[in-house]
C-alpha positions in Angstrom: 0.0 0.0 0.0 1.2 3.9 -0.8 2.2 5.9 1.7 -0.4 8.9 1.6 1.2 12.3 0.8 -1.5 13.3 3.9 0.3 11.2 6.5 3.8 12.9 5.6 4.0 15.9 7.8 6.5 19.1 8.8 6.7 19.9 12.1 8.1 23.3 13.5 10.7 22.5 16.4 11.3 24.3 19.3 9.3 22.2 22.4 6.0 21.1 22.4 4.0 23.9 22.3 5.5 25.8 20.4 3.8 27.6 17.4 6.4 30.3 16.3 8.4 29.7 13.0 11.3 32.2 14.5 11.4 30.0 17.7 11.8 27.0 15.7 15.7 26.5 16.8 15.9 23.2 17.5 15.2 21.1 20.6 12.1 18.8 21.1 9.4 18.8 18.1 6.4 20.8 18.4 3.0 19.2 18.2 2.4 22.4 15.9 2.5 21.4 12.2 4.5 23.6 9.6 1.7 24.7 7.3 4.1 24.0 4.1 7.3 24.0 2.4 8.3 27.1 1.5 11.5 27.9 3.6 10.4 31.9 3.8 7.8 31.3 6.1 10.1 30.4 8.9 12.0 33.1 8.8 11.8 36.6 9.8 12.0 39.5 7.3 15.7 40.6 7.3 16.5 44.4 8.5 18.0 46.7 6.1 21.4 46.3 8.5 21.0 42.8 8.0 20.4 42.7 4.2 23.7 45.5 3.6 26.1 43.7 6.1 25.0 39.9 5.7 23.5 37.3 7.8 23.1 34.2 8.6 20.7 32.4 10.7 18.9 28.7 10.9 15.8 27.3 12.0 15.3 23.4 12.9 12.1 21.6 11.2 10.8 17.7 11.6 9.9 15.5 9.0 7.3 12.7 10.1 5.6 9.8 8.8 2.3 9.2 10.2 1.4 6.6 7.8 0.9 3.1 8.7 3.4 2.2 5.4 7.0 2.6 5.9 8.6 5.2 3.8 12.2 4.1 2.3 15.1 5.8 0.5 13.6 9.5 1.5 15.7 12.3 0.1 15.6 15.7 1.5 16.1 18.5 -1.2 15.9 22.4 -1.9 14.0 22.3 -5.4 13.8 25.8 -5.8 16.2 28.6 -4.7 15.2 32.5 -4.5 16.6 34.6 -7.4 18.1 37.1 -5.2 21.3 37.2 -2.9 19.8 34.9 -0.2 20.2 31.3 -0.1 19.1 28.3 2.1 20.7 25.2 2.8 19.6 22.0 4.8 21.2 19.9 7.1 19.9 16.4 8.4 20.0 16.5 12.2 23.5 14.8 14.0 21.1 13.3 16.7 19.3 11.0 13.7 16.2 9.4 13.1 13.7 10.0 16.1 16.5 12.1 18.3 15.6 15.3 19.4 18.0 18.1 18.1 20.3 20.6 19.4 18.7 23.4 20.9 20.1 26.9 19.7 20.5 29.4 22.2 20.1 31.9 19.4 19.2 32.2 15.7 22.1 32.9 14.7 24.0 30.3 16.1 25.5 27.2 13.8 24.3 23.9 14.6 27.1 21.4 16.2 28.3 18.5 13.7 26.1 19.5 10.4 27.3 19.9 7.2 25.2 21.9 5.0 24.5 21.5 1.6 22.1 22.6 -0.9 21.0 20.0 -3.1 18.1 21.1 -5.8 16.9 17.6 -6.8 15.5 14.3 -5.8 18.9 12.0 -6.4 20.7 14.4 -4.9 19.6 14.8 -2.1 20.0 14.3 1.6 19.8 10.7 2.2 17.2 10.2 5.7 16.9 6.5 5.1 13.8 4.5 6.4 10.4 6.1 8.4 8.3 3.7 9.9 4.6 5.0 11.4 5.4 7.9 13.7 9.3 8.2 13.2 11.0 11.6 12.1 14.1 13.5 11.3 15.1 16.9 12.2 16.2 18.9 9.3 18.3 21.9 9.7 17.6 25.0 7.4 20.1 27.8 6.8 19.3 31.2 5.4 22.6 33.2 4.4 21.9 37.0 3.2 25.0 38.0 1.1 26.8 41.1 2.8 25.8 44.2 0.2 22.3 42.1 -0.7 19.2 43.7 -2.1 16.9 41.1 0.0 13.2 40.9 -1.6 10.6 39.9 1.2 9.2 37.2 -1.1 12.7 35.2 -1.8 11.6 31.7 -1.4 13.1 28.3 -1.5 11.1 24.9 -1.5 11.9 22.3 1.3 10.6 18.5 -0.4 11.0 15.3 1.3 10.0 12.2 -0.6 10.2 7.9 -0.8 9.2 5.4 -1.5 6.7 3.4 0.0 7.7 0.0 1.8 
């Protein structure tokens, strides 16, 4: 049986409660679902100061399956990147595949033992392996304004996570 596109979920992170994409750093998943994919809507409009000088800051989502199918060979990729001076990246979580992740003291601090990449197809992506009913991965998302940048409020990126079904 498929896996129903439905039963695959994002999660913001950031404890239990929690239901503010800017608190979303990390730390225990939040019963509070991310309404979609697209990587802007975590992330907090960038000041002018920020957009001239650069930034760089991150935000922590979960990827679950709530389907009673196993998903297999799921990839995490970016498939579209803003046309502006801001990109994202992703990084899969160092704590694995039901850990809870590092919890960032701040927004603008790097997550511990990731390596970010940004991968813009299915193939290419970040391998997560196997999700059984209820298991998830914590993907990290990096935003990086380029110092001198003309940041438009409506730069987006896509976050996708796909399988196949057991």
């Amino acid at each position: 049986m498929a896996v129903r596109a439905a039963n695959l979920k994002f999660y913001l992170s950031g404890g239990q409660f929690n239901d503010d994409p800017e608190a979303s750093l990390g730390g225990v998943r939040s019963d509070v679902e991310w309404a979609g994919e697209t990587i802007h809507d975590l992330f907090d409009p960038l000041t002018t100061d920020q957009s001239t000088q650069g930034y760089e800051d991150y935000r922590c989502v979960y990827f679950r399956n709530e389907d009673a199918t196993s998903l297999t060979v799921i990839e995490a990729w970016l498939s579209a990147q803003p046309a502006s001076d801001v990109a994202y990246a992703i990084a899969l979580a160092a704590e694995g595949k039901n850990g809870t992740a590092e919890l960032l003291a701040t927004e603008t601090q790097t997550p511990a033992t990731v390596t970010f990449t940004a991968p813009s197809e299915k193939g290419s992506g970040l391998s997560i392996g196997t999700l059984a009913q209820y298991d998830e991965y914590a993907i990290w998302i990096r935003r990086t304004a380029n110092e001198g940048s003309s940041y438009a409020a409506a730069a987006t990126a896509t976050l996708r996570c796909e399988g196949t079904s057991a």
